[in-house]
PLY file of the C-alpha trace (Angstrom):
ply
format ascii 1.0
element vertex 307
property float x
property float y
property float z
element edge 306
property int vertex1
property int vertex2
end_header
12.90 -40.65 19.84
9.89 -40.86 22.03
6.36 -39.93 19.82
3.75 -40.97 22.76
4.29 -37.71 24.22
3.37 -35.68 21.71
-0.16 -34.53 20.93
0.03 -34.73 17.28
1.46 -38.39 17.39
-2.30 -39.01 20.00
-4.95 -41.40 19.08
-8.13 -39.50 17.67
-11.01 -41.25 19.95
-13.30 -39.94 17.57
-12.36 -42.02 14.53
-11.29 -45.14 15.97
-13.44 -46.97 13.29
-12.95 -44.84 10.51
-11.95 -48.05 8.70
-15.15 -49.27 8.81
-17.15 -46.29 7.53
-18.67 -45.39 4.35
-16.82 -42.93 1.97
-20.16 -40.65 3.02
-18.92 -40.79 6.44
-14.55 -40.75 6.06
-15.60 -37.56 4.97
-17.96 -36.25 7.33
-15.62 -36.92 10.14
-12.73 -35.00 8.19
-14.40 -31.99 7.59
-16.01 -32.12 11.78
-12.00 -31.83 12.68
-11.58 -29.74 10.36
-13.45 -27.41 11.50
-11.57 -27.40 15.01
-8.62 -25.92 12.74
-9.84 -22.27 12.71
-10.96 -22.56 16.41
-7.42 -23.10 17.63
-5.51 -20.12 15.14
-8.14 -18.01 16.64
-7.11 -19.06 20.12
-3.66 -17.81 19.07
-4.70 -14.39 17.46
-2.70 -11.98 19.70
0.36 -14.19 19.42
0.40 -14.39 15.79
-0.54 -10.07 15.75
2.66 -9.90 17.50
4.75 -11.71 15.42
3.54 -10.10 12.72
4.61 -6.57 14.27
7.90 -8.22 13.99
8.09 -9.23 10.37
6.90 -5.85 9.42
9.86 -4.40 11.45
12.30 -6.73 10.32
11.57 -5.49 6.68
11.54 -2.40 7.24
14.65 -2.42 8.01
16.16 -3.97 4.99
15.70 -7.42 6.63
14.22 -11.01 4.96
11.56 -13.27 6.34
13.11 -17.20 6.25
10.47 -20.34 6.66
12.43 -23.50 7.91
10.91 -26.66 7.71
10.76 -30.11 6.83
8.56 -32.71 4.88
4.79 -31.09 4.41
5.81 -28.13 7.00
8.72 -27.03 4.84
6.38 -27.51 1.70
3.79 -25.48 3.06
6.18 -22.94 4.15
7.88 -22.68 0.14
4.43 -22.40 -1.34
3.76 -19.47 1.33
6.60 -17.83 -0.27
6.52 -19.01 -3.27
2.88 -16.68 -3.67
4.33 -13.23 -2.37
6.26 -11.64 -6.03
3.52 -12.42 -8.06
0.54 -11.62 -5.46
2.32 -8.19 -3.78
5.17 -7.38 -6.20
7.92 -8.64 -3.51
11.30 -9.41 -5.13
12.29 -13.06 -4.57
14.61 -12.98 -2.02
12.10 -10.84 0.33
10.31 -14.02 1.64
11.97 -17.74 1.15
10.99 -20.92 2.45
14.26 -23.38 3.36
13.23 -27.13 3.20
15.51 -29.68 4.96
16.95 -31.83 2.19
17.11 -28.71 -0.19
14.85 -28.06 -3.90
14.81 -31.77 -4.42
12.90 -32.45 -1.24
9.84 -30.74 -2.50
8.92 -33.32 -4.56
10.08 -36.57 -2.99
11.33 -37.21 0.76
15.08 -37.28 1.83
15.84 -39.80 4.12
17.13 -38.58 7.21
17.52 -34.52 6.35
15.69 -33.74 8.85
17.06 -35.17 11.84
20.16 -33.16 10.95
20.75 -30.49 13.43
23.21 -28.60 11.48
21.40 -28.35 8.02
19.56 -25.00 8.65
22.29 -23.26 9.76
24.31 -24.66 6.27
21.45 -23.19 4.54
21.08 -20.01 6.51
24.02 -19.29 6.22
24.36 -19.94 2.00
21.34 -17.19 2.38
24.07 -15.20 4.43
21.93 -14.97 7.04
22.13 -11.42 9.49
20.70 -10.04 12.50
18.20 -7.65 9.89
16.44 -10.99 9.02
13.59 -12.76 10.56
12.96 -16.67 10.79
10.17 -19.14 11.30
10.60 -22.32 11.94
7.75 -24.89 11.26
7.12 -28.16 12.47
4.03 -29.78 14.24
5.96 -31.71 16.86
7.78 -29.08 17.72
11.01 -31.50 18.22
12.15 -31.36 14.63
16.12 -31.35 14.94
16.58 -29.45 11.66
14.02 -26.59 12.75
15.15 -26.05 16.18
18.94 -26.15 14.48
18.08 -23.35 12.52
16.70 -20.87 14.78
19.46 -21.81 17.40
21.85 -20.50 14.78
19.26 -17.68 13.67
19.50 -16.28 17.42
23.55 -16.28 17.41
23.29 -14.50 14.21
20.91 -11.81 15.96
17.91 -12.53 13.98
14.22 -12.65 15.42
12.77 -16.24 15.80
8.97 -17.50 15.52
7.77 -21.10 16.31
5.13 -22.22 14.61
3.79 -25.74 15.83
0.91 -27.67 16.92
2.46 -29.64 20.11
2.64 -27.82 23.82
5.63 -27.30 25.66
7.43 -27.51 22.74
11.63 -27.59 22.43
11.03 -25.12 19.29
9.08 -22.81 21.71
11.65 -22.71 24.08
14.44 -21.54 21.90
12.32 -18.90 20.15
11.35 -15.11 20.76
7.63 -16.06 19.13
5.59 -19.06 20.27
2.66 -20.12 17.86
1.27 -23.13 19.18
-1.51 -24.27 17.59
-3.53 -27.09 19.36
-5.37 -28.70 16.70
-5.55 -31.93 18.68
-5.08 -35.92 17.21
-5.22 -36.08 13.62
-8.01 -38.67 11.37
-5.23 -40.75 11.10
-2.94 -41.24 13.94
0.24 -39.24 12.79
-0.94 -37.83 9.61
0.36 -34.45 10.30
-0.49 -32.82 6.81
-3.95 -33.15 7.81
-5.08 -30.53 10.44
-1.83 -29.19 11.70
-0.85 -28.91 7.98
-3.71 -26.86 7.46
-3.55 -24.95 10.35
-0.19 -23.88 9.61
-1.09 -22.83 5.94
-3.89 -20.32 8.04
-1.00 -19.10 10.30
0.98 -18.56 7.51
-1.61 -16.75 5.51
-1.86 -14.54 8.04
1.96 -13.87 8.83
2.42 -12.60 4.97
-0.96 -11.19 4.16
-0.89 -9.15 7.52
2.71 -8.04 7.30
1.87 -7.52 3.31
-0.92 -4.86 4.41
1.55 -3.32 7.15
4.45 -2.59 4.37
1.61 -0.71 2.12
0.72 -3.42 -0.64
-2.96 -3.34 0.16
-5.54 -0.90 -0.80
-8.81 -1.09 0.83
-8.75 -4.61 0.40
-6.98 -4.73 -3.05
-3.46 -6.56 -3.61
-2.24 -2.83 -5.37
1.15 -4.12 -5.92
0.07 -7.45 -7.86
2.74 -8.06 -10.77
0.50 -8.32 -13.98
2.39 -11.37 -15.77
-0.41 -13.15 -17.03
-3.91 -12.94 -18.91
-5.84 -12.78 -15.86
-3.58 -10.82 -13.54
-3.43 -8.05 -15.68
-7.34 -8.40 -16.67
-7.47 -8.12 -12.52
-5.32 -5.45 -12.55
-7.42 -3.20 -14.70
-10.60 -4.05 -12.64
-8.55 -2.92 -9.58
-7.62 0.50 -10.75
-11.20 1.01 -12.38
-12.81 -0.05 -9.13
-10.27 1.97 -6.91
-10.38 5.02 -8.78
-14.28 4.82 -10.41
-13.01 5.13 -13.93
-14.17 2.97 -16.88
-11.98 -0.32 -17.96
-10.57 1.58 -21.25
-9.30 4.81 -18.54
-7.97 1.93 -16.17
-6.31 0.72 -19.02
-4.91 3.91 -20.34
-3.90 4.74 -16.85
-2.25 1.44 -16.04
-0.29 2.27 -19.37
0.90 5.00 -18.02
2.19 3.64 -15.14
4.08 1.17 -16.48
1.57 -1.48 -15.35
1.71 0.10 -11.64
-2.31 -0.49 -10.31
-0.93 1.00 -7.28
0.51 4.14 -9.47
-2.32 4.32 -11.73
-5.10 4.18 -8.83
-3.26 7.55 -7.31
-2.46 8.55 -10.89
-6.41 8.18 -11.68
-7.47 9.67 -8.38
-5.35 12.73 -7.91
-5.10 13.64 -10.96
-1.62 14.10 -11.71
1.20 12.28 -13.88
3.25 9.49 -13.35
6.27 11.03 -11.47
3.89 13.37 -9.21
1.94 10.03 -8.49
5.39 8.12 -7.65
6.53 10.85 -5.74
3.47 11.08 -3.51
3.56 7.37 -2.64
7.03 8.12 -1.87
6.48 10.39 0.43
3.63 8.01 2.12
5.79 5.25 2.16
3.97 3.36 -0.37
0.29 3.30 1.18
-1.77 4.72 -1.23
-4.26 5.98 1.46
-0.77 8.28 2.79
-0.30 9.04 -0.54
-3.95 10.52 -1.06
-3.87 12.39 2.10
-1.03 13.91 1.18
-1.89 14.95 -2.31
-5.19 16.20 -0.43
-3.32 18.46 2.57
-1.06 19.87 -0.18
-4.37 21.07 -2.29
-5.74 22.48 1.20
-2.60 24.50 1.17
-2.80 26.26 -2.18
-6.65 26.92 -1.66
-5.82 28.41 1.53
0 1
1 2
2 3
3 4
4 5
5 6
6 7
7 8
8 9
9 10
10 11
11 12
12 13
13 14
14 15
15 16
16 17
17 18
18 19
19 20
20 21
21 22
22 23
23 24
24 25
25 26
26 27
27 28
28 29
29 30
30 31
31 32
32 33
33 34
34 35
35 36
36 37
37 38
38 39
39 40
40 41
41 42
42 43
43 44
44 45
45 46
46 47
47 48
48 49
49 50
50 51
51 52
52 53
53 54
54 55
55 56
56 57
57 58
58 59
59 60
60 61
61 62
62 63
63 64
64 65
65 66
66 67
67 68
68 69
69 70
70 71
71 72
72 73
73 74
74 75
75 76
76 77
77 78
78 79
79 80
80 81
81 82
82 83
83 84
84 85
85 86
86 87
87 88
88 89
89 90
90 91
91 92
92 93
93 94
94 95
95 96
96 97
97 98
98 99
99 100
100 101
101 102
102 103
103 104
104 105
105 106
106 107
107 108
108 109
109 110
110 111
111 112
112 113
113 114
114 115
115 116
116 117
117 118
118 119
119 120
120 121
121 122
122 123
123 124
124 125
125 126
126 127
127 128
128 129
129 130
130 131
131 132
132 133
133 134
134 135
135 136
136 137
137 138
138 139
139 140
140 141
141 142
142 143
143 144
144 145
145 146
146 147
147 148
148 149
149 150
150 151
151 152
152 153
153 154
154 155
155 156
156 157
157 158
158 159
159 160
160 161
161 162
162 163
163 164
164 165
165 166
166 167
167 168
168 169
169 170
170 171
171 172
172 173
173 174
174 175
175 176
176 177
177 178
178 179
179 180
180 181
181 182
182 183
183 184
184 185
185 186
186 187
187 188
188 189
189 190
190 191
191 192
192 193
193 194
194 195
195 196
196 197
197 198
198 199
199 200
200 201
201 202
202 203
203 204
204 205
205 206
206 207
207 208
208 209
209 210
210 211
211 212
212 213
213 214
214 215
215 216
216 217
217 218
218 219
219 220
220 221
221 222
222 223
223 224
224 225
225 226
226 227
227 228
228 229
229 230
230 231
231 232
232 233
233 234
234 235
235 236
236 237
237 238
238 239
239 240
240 241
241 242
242 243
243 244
244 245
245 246
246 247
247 248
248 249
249 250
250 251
251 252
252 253
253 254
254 255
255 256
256 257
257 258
258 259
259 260
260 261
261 262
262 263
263 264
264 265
265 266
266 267
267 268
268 269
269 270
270 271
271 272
272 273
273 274
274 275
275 276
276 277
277 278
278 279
279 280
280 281
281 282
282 283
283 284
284 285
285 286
286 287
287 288
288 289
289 290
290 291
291 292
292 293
293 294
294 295
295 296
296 297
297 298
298 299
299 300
300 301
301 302
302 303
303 304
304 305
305 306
């Protein structure tokens, strides 16, 4: 394995005496490369837009969205997914994130799983794996044997593939439909990839669901409408949703929420249309769960009678 090669494994000029700063100024020179993070995702903005359009497709059509990774890029990718059922009411299986040396590697490392080419495809195919699903593969080198496994066999299964990585020219790049490269430079400390490109692939990954979340109808203005109200504070935010949406007071929110089986997205239409529970739900059938179609709809079909 050669590492001189690779951009991420580069010597950072900049903090070749880190060692010999204050805490005061470790710091300082963490959060200046830092800052280069959000620089290079926006250099990849159209690139990420499209792979987006293709994890909104893929669901739509009954498909799954996979993260493969290992050590702090498979991490990364489970907590991604880990956030989407409580935060836009998808089931479990929807989004998943695969880490090479299975559950147990979340916590503490195992030796060697990732330099296993034929791990992913074990677990891709336990997740029985088909051409409907999507699957992004993560790794900052870009060379990671159980990554680039995994969307090899993702591709003779059919399935869409995105590379997400923070090394050019990359051998993940080349064997996926989707190249995110994300040129975050040498790390603070030579090889310390859960710095910068760690943190650059959280943003990309952010974006992936969130976007895609918005595209499948989950989002309201800028309200998570489908948020599953399991705790104190989600359903205390679920109550200032609907009464924000919809202009009512917190005890109508609440009484409409009620109704709707704890629905904000079926109690904001409920609220602002005016009409029950199964006239609401049929409405955001009909506008494919976007509340916005929904509205328009219920608005058109009063135009008609008072016509």
């Amino acid at each position: 394995m050669k590492l001189e090669g690779l951009l991420t494994e580069a010597c950072n000029p900049d903090t070749i005496d880190i060692d010999k700063r204050s805490s005061l100024e470790i710091v300082a020179q963490i959060n200046r490369e830092d800052q280069k993070v959000a620089l290079a995702v926006q250099a990849i903005l159209p690139d990420i837009a499209r792979a987006v359009d293709d994890i909104v497709a893929a669901i739509r059509a009954g498909g799954r969205l996979f993260y493969l990774g290992a050590g702090t890029s498979g991490r990364i990718g489970i907590l991604d997914a880990s956030e989407c059922p409580p935060t836009y009411g998808t089931p479990p299986e929807l989004v998943q994130g695969l880490i090479a040396g299975g559950p147990q590697a979340i916590f503490r490392a195992v030796e060697g799983a990732e330099d296993s080419v034929t791990l992913a495809a074990e677990d891709l195919t336990g997740k029985q794996l088909s051409a409907q699903d999507i699957v992004v593969g993560i790794a900052a080198s870009g060379r990671t044997p159980y990554v680039i496994g995994g969307l090899r066999y993702a591709r003779s299964v059919g399935c869409r593939t995105i590379a997400l990585t923070c090394s050019p020219d990359s051998e993940m790049a080349n064997v996926a439909d989707h190249s995110l490269t994300v040129l975050t430079g040498p790390e603070v400390i030579t090889g310390s990839t859960r710095m910068k490109a760690g943190s650059a692939q959280k943003m990309v990954l952010n974006m992936l669901t969130t976007a895609s979340m918005i595209g499948l109808g989950k989002v309201y203005s800028n309200l998570m409408v489908d948020v599953q109200a399991t705790n104190l504070k989600l359903k205390e935010r679920a109550k200032r949703m609907v009464s924000q949406a919809a202009g009512v007071s917190h005890s109508q929110a609440e009484a409409a929420l009620q109704a709707a089986n704890g629905s904000a997205k079926l109690a904001i239409v409920m609220s602002l249309t005016g009409t029950s529970a199964e006239d609401a739900s049929r409405l955001l059938q009909a506008g494919q769960g976007f509340v916005a179609k929904a509205l328009a709809l219920h608005g058109s079909q009063i135009n008609k009678t008072t016509v």
